[in-house]
ZAMARGU-4260 file (C-alpha; in steps of 0.2 Angstrom, whole numbers, plus 5000, padded with zeros to 4 digits):
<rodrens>
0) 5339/5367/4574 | 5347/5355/4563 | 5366/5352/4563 | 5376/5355/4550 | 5381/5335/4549
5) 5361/5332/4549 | 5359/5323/4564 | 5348/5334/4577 | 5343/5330/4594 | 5326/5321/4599
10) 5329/5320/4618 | 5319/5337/4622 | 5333/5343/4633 | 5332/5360/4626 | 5336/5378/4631
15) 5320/5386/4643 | 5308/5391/4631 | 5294/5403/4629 | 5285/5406/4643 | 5299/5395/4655
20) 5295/5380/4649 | 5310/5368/4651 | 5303/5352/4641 | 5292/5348/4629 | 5273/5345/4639
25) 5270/5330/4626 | 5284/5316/4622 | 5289/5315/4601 | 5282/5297/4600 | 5265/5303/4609
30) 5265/5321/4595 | 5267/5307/4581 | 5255/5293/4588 | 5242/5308/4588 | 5245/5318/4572
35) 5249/5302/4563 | 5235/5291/4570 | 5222/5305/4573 | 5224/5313/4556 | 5226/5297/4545
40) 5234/5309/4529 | 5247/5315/4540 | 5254/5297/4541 | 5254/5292/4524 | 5267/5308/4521
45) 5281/5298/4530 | 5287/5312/4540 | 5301/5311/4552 | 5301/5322/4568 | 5321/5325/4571
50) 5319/5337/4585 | 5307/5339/4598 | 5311/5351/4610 | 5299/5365/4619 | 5295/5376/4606
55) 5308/5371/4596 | 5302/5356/4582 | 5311/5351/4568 | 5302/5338/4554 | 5309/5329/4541
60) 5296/5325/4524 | 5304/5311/4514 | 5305/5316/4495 | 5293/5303/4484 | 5288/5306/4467
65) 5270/5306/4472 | 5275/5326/4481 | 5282/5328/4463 | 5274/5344/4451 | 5277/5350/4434
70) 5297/5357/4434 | 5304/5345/4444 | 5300/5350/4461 | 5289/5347/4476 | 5270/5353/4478
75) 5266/5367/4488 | 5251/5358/4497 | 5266/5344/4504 | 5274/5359/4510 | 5259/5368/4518
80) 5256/5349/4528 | 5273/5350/4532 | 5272/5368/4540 | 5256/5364/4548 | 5261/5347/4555
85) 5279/5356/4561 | 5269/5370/4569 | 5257/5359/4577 | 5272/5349/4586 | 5279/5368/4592
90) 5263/5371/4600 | 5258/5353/4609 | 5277/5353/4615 | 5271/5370/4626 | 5253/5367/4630
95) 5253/5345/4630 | 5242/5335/4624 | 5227/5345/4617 | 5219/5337/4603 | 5207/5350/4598
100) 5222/5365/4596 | 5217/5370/4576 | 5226/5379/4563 | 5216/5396/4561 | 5225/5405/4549
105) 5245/5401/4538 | 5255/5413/4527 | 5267/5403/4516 | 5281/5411/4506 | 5287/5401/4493
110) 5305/5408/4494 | 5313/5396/4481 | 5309/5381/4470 | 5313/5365/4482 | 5324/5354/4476
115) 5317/5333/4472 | 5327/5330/4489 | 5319/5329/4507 | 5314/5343/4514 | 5316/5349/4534
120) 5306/5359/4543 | 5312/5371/4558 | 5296/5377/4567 | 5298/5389/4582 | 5286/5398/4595
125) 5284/5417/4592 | 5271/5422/4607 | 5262/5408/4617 | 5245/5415/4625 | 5231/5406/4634
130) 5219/5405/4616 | 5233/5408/4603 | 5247/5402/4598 | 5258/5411/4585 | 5273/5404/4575
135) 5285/5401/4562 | 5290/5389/4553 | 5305/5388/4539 | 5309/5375/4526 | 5327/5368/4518
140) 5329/5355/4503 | 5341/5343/4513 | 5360/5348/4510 | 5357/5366/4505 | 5356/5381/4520
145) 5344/5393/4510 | 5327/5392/4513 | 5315/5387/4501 | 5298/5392/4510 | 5293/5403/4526
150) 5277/5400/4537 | 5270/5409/4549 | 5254/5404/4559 | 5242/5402/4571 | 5233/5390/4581
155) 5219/5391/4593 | 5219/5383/4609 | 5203/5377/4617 | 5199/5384/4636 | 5202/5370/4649
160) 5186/5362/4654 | 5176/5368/4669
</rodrens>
């Protein structure tokens, strides 16, 4: 979770988990080489992972005028990226490296209209099985506590080979 001075903690040495798990299965630099390097688009966001923890994830998008829409405020596609890159961090910090986990469904709640500020993203586990993994993600405007969207989702976890 972020702190309220903004600063949040990247080490992984979180609480146990969902299913006991005690640290993350995947390092924050290997989650960002592969979602930033495997998904090309995802780089070019300029997101910020501030917490990497098991099941517990929390990403930074840096605002730009290019995330801008009419009224001043950020697109809900850059949010929907957000969510799904924040979601896919909480599930890879359970299960490792598993390139081929995939979205299969997100609900977004636009809650409020974000402000032309950065925006964080606290992503949690909600049940970890062996195909699917269901979470949640919520979303600030740096320096205000209300939320301005709500995700939940779900991913689908490829059986292990052989």
């Amino acid at each position: 979770m972020v702190e309220a001075s903004g600063w949040v903690d990247v080490s992984g040495e979180a609480e146990v988990a969902a299913g006991g798990i005690e640290r993350p299965r995947i390092t924050a630099e290997e989650f960002r080489e592969l979602a930033w390097q495997g998904v090309p688009y995802v780089g070019q966001l300029g997101c910020e992972i501030l917490r990497f923890a098991a099941g517990d994830v929390v990403v930074r998008l840096p605002y730009s005028e290019l995330l801008q829409r009419p009224g001043g405020t950020i697109c809900g596609p850059a949010l929907m990226a957000l969510a799904d890159i924040t979601l896919y961090g909480v599930v890879l910090s359970l299960i490792g490296r598993v390139e081929l986990a995939v979205t299969t469904s997100m609900t977004v709640h636009f809650l409020s209209r974000p402000a032309p500020v950065d925006v964080l993203a606290a992503g949690r586990i909600l049940k970890l099985g062996r195909r699917l993994a269901v979470g949640e993600v919520v979303m600030r405007s740096k320096g205000d506590p209300h939320p301005v969207c709500q995700v939940t989702g779900t991913y689908a976890i490829p059986p292990e080979p052989g």
